[in-house]
VOGU-3710 file (C-alpha; in Angstrom, 3 decimals, decimal comma):
1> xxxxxxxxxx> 0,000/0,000/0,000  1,215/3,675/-0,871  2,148/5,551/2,310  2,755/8,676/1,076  0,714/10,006/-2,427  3,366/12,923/-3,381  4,977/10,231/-6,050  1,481/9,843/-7,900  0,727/11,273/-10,822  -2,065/12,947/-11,556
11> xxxxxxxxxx> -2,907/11,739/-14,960  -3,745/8,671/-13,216  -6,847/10,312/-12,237  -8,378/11,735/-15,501  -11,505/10,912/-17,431  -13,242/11,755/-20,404  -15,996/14,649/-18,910  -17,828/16,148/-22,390  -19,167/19,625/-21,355  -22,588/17,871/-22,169
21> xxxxxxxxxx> -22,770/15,793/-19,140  -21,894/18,533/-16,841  -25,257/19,594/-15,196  -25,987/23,241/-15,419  -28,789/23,145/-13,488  -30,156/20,767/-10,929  -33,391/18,987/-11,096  -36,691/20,816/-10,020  -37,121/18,155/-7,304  -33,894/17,932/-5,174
31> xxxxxxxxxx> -34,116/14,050/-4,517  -35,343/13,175/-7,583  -32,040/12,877/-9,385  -30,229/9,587/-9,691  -28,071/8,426/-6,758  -25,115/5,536/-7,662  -24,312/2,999/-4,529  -21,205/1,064/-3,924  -21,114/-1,560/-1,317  -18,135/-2,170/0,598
41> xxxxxxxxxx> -17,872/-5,034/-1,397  -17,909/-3,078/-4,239  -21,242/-4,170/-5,872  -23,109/-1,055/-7,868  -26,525/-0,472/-7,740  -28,686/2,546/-9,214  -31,232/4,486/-6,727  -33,131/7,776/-6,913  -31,777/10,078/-3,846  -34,871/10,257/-2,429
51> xxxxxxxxxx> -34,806/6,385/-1,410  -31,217/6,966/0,555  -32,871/6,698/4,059  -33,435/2,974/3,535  -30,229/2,767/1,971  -28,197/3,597/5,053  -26,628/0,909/7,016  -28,694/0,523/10,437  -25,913/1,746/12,289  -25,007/5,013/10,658
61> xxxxxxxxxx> -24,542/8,253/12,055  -24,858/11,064/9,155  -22,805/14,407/9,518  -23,089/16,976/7,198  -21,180/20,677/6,346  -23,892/23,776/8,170  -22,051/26,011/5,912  -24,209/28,940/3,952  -22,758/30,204/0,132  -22,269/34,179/0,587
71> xxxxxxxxxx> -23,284/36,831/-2,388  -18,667/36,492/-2,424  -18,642/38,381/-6,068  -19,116/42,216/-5,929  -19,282/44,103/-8,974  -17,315/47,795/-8,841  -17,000/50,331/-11,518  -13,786/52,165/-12,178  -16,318/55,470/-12,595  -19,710/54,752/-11,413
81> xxxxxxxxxx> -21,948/53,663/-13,240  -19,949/53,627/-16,843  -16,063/52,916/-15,835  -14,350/49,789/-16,150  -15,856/46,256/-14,439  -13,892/45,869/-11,536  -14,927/42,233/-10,299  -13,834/41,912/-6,310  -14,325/37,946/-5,301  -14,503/37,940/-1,701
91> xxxxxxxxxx> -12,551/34,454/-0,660  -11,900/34,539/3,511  -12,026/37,677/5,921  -8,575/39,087/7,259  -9,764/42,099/9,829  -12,118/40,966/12,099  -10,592/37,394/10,884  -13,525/35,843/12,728  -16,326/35,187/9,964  -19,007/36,367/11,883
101> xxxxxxxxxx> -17,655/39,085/13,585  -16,795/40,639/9,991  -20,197/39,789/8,933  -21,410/41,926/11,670  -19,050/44,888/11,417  -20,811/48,376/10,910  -18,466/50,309/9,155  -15,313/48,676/8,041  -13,870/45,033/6,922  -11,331/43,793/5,227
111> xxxxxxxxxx> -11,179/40,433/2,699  -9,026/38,612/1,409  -10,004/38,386/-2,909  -9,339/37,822/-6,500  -9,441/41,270/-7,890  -11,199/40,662/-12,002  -9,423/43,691/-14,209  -7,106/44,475/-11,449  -4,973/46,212/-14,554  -7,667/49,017/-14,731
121> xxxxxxxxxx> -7,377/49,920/-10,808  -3,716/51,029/-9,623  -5,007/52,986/-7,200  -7,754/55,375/-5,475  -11,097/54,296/-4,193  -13,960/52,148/-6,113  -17,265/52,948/-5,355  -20,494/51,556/-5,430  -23,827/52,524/-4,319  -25,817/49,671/-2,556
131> xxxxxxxxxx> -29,791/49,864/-1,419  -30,373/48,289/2,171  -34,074/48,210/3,042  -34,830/51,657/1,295  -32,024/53,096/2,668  -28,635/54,404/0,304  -25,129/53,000/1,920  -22,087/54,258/-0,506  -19,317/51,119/-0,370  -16,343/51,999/-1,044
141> xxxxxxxxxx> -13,009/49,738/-1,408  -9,104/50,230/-1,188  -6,652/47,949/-2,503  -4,305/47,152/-0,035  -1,190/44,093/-0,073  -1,122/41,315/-1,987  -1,267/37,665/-1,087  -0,297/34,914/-3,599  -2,495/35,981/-6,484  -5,218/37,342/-4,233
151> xxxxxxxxxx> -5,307/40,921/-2,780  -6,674/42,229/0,526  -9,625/44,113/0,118  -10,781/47,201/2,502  -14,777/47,994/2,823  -15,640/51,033/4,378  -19,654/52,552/4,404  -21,345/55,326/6,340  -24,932/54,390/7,455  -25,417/55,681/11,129
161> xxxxxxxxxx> -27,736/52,949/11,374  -26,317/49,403/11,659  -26,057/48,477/8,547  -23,807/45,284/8,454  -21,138/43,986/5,770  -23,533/40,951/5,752  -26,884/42,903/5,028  -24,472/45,237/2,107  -23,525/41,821/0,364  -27,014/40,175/0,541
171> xxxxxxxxxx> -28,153/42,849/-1,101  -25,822/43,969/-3,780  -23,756/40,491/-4,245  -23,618/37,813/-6,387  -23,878/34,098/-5,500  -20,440/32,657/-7,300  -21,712/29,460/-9,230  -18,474/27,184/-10,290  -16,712/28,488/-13,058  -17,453/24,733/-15,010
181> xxxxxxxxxx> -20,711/25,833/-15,564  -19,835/27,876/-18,395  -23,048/30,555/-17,634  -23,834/33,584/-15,512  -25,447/33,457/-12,019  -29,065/33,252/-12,390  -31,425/34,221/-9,941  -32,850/30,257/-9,254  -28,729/30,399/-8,119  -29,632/32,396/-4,847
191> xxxxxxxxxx> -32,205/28,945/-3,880  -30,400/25,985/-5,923  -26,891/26,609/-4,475  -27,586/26,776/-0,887  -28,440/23,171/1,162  -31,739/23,485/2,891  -30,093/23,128/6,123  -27,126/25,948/5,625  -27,028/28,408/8,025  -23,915/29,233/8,951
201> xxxxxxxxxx> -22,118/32,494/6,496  -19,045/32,151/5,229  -18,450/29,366/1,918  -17,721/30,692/-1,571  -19,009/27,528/-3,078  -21,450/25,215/-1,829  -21,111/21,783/-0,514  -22,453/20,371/-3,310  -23,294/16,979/-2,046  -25,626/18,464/0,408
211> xxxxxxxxxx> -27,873/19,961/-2,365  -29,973/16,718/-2,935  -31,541/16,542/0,315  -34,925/17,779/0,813  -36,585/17,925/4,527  -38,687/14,891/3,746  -35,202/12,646/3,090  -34,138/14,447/5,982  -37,128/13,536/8,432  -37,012/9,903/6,656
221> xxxxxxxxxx> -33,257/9,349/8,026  -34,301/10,913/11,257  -37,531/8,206/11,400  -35,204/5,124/11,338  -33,298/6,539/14,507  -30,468/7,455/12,645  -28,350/10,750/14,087  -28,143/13,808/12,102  -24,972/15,602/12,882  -23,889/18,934/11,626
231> xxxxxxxxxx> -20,406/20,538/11,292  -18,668/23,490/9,727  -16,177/23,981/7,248  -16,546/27,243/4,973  -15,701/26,514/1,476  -12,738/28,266/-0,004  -12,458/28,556/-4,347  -9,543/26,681/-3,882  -12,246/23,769/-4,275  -12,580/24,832/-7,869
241> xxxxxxxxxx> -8,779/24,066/-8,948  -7,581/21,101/-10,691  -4,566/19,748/-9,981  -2,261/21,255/-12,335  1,502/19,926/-11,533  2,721/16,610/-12,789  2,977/14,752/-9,254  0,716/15,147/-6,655  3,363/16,266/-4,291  4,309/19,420/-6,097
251> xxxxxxxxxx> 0,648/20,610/-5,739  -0,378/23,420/-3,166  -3,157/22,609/-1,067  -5,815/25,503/0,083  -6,387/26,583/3,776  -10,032/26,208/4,915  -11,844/27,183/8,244  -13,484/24,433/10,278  -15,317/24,418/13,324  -16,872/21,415/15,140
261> xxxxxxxxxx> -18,704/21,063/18,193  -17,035/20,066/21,440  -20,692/17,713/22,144  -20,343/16,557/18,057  -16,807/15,436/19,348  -17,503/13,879/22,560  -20,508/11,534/20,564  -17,659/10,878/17,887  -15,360/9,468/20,771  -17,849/7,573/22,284
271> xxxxxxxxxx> -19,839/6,227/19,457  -19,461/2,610/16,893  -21,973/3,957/14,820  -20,661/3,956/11,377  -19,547/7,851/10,368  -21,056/8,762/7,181  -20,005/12,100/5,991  -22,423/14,275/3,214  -19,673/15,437/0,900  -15,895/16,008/0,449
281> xxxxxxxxxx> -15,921/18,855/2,858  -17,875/17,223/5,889  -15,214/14,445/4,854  -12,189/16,353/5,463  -13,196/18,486/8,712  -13,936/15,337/10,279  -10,451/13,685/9,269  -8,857/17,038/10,146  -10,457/16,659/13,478  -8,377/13,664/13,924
291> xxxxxxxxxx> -5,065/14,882/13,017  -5,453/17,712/14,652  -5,638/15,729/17,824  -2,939/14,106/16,972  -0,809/17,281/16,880  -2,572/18,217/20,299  -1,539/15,008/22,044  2,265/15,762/20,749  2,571/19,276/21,975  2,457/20,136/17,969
301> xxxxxxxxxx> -0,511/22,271/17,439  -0,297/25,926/15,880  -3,532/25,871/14,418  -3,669/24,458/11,503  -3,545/20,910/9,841  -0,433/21,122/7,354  -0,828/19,576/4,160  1,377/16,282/4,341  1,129/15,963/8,006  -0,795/12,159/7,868
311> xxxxxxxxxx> 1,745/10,979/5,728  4,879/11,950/8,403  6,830/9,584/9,890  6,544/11,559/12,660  3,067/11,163/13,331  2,280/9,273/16,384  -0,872/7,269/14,901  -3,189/7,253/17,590  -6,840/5,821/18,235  -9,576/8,176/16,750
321> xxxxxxxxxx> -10,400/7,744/20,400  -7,414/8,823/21,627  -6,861/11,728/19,200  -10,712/13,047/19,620  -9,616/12,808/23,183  -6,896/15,232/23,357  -9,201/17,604/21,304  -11,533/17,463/24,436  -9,088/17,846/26,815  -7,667/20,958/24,860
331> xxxxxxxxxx> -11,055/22,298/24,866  -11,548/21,857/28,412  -8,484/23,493/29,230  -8,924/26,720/27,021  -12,864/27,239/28,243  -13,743/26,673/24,460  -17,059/24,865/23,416  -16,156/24,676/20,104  -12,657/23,279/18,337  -11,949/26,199/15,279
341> xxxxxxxxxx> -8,997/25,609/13,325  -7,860/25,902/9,527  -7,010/23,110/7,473  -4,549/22,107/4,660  -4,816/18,247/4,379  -4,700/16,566/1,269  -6,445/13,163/1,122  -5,098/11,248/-1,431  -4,497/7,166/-2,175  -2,356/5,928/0,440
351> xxxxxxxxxx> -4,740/7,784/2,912  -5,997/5,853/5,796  -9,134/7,342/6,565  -9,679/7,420/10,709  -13,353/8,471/11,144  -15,108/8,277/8,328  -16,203/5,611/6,630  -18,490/6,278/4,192  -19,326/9,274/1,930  -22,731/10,870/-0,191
361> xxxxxxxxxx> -20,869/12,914/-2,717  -21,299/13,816/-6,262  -18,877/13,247/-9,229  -15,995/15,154/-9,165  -13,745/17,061/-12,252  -10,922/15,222/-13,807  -7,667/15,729/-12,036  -9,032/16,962/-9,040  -8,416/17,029/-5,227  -11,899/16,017/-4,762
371> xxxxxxxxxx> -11,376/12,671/-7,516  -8,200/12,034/-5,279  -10,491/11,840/-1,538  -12,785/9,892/-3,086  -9,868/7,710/-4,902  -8,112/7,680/-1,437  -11,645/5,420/0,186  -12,290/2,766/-2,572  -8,876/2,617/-4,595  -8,509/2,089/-7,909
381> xxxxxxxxxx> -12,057/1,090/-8,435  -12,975/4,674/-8,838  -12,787/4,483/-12,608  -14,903/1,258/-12,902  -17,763/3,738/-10,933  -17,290/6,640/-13,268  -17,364/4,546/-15,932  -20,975/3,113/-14,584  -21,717/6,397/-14,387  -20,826/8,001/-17,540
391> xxxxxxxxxx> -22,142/4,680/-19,350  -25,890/4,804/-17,468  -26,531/8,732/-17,826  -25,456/10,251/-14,661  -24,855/14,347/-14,672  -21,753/15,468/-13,242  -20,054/17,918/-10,940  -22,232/20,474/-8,565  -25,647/20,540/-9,957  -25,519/16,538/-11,109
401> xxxxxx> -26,194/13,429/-9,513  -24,944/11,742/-6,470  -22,850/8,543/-4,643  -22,832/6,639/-1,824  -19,812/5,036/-0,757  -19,687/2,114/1,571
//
């Protein structure tokens, strides 16, 4: 077995994907759309989504991302209203860092974002005049350092009446639909993108996995006594980004926020239900979760969940138990009823998954990170599934159909 998946290479893990079987919208009924199964024996059946609540092992507990898409793309002019597009993609907050705080702020925030026709701004302020509730805010923004090929991004509005960053985007932002798509945001966007149980701010794309459930699959699952669980991990556009360097080892993996529980991880310590995650995010705050106990038990932990860190010799390999543990007892000793930390991991074959062990997902982009998690639970057999898939009329990537993995 592969301990360590920086040798691969990553045209091990393309397909053929024509544009046509890319879904650009989903289906009017959420759970209506097909849903693939593979046993952990590897047998494949085909479902409808909407019949997953029988389809889920007795023992299962289901966890799923909480996360809520944000209006992220604003839309500047150089000279209001007829100066250049200026395009400002809001990716993570830098000051107040915390999400929610900055969501909250008054009068002033700063982002971190892709700046579109960042050659027609060199300096001075944009401006753009936004409509809260009948009432005129002016939003202005100031280009300040840069960070890889992003740029931090200074708000600033006058309102003397509470107006929030969060009520200026909902009203004058865009929802930012996955470039794949190949169309413009649509208004059906601001319902179709969102999971019907987000509602925590703060992803730039969804968790697409979670967009099939409906509250009657949801009350179904909850009927047959199986645990609903909810986590967070905001989305980054780093999700969007194929792998583009030869090996897998040379590629840069994205930094995304997660916050669990401290009850969520006392149940996962003391459970043997079965951990079924809804989607590749849920999937990797959970392993994270794990690692970073890991660090915590070895006097390690800085915050963060490095990239390579499961595949180091250094790493001490505890229990989930044990590592879940030392989370708790970290939490205990800071006062803190909630673990927040940012993540780097890349899951990739050669991965030995820790908590979860299943997935609902959809099907992911050629050459992908996502293609390498799922890879990284059932092994090479991943191309004998797509190849079900693509040969039995399954739609692809956000808006198409979905797995379950055993």
């Amino acid at each position: 077995m592969i301990s360590d998946p920086r040798t691969l290479t990553i045209d091990d893990f393309d397909y053929p994907l024509p544009q046509e079987r890319i879904a650009s919208h989903p289906l009017e009924v959420r759970d209506a759309c097909k849903l693939l199964v593979r046993s952990h024996d590897g047998v494949i059946s085909d479902h409808i989504f909407n019949e997953l609540p029988v389809l889920l092992p007795d023992d299962t507990m289901l966890v799923y991302n909480n996360t809520r898409v944000i209006n992220a793309r604003l839309r500047f002019r150089k000279s209001y209203p007829d100066g250049a597009l200026i395009e400002i993609f809001c990716l993570e907050p830098v000051s107040p860092a915390d999400y929610a705080v900055n969501f909250a702020s008054t009068s002033t925030c700063s982002w971190l974002c892709f700046v579109g026709n960042a050659k027609k701004w060199k300096q001075g302020q944009l401006v753009l005049p936004v409509k809260v509730g009948g009432r005129e805010v002016e939003l202005r923004a100031s280009m300040g350092d840069t960070r890889g090929n992003a740029r931090v991004i200074t708000f600033e509005w006058e309102s003397g009446d509470g107006v929030t960053f969060s009520d200026i985007i909902a009203a004058v932002g865009e929802i930012p639909i996955p470039p794949y798509l190949n169309r413009s945001t649509e208004e059906s966007d601001s319902r179709d993108y969102q999971t019907v149980y987000s509602h925590i701010d703060g992803s730039v794309a969804a968790p697409t996995a979670g967009l099939h459930f409906t509250p009657g699959v949801l009350d179904a699952i909850s009927g047959r006594g199986i645990p609903r669980r909810e986590l967070t991990l905001h989305v980054g556009a780093g999700t969007f980004q194929p792998v583009k360097t030869d090996s897998i080892g040379e590629h840069a993996m994205h930094s995304e926020f997660i916050a669990v529980q401290r009850a969520l991880i006392a149940e996962l310590a003391a459970t043997d239900r079965r951990v079924i995650a809804v989607g590749t995010t849920s999937v990797r705050t959970l392993e994270s979760l794990y690692h970073a106990g890991c660090l915590i038990a070895t006097g390690k932990w800085q915050g963060e969940v490095p990239q390579w860190y499961p595949y180091a010799e250094s790493h001490p390999q505890l229990s989930a138990r044990d590592a879940l543990t030392a989370v708790l007892e970290y939490l205990d000793r800071e006062s803190l009823d909630a673990f927040v930390a940012d993540t780097r991991i890349i899951i990739a074959p050669g991965y030995e998954y820790r908590i979860v062990k299943g997935m609902v997902t959809n099907f992911h982009q050629p050459k992908s990170t996502l293609l390498l998690l799922v890879s990284a639970l059932m092994g090479d057999d991943w191309h004998r599934v797509y190849r079900h898939a693509l040969d039995n009329g399954y739609r692809f990537l956000s808006y198409g159909d979905a797995c379950l993995f055993l």
